[in-house]
C-alpha positions in Angstrom: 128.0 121.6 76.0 126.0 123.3 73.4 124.9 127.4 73.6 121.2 126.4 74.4 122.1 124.3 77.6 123.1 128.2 79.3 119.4 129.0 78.4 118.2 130.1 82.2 115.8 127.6 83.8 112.0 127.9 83.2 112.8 130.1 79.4 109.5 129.8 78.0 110.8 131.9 74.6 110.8 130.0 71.3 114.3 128.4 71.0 113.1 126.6 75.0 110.3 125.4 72.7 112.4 124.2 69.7 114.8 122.4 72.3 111.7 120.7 73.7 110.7 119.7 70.4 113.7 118.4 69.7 113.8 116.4 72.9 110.5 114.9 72.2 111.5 114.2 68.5 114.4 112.2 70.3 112.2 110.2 72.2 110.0 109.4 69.4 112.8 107.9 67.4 113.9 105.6 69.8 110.4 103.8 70.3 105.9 105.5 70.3 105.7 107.1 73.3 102.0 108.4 75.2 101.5 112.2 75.4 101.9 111.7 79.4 105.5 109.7 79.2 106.8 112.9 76.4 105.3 115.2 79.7 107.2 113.5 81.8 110.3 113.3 80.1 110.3 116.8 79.5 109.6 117.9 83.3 112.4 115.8 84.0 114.4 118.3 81.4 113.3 121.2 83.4 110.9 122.4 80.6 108.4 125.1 81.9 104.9 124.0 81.6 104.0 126.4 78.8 107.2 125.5 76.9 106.1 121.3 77.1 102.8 122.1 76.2 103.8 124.0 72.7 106.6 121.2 72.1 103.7 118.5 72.4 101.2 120.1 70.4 103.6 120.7 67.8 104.9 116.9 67.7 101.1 116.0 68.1 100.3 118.4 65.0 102.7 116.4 62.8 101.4 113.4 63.5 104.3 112.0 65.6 102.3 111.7 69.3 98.9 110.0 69.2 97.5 108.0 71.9 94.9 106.8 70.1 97.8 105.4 67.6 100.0 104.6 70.7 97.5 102.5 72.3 96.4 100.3 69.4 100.1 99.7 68.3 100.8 99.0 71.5 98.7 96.4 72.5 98.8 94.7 69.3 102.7 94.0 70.1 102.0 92.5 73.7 99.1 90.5 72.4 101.2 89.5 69.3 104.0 87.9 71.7 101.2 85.7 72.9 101.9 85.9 77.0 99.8 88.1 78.5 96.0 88.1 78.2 93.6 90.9 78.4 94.1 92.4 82.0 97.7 92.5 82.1 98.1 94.3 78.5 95.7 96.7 79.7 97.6 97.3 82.8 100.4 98.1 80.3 98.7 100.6 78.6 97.6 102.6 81.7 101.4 102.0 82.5 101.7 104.3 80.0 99.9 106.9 81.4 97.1 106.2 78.7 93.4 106.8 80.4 91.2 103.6 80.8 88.9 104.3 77.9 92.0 104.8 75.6 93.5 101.9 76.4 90.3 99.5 76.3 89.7 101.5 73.2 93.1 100.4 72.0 92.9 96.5 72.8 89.7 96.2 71.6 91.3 97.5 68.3 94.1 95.6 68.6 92.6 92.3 69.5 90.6 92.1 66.4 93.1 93.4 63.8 95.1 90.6 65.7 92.3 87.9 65.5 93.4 87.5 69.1 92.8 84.1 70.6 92.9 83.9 74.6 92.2 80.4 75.1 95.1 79.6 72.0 97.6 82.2 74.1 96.7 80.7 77.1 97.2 77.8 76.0 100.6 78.5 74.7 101.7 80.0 78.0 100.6 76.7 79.6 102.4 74.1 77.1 105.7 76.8 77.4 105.5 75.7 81.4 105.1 71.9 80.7 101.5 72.3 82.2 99.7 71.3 79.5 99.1 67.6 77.9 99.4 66.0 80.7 97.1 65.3 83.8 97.6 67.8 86.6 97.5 67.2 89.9 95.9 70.0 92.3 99.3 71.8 93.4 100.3 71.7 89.5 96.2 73.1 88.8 96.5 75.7 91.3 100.0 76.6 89.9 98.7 76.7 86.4 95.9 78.8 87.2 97.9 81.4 89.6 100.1 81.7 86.4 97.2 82.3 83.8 95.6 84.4 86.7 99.0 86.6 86.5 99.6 86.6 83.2 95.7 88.8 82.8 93.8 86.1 81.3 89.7 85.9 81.9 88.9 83.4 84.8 86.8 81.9 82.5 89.9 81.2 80.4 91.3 79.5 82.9 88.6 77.4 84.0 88.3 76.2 80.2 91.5 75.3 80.5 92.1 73.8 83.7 88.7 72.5 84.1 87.3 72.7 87.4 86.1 75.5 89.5 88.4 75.5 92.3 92.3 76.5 91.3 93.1 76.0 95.5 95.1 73.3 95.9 92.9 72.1 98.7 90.2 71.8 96.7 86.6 72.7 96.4 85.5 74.5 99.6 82.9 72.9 101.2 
């Protein structure tokens, strides 16, 4: 146990702020974290409010904590592993606890210092199933595009892909 775990809970003097620093330092070292996961992390500690909000402006005066950063980096390492389209990487990113405009902001970024491709990664997610070079039948269709469809790719994606309109395994409606 160290001295400054018997600090009483809710200290808001300046070594509760160096602890919280150091806790978000921590953090940062292990992987980028969003300003709202460091928050959380340090409620979770038992930080007072005024304490986390020094301890982050501090770690976001150094240049360690930047969403703007956070969300770009991010997104560029789910669309680099090629199996997620659009959608779902923003869904990450708000995961994150990263507003919609930041994280739109960060995949539009990220998609074009990635040249990212959806048809090509939807493509690859396709041929990784066995669903691809080969005709389909319509259960094998409506499989293909429920996958695509959960993976975040553009419906128009999938219906360049799978070509037809209809990914029910019924068919068309009538």
């Amino acid at each position: 146990m160290h001295p400054e775990d018997d600090s009483p809970p809710g200290d808001v003097g300046p070594d509760a702020v160096r602890r919280a620093t150091d806790a978000c330092l921590k953090l940062l070292s292990v992987r980028s974290r969003s300003r709202q996961e460091l928050d959380a992390a340090l409620v979770r500690k038992g930080f007072a409010e005024k304490v986390r909000e020094e301890a982050l402006s501090r770690v976001m005066g150094w240049g360690y904590l930047d969403d703007a950063r956070f969300a770009q980096e991010r997104a560029a390492a789910l669309l680099r592993k090629g199996r997620l389209g659009p959608r779902a990487v923003l869904q990450r990113l708000e995961a994150h606890g990263l507003s919609e405009d930041a994280a739109r902001q960060g995949l539009a970024q990220a998609s074009g210092t990635e040249g990212f491709d959806a048809l090509a990664a939807a493509r690859a997610v396709l041929e990784g199933k066995g669903l691809l070079g080969r005709p389909l039948d319509a259960k094998e269709r409506a499989r293909a595009g429920r996958l695509l469809d959960s993976r975040g790719f553009a419906e128009d994606v999938i219906h360049r892909l799978l070509g037809e309109p209809s990914l029910d395994p019924s068919g068309p409606e009538e």
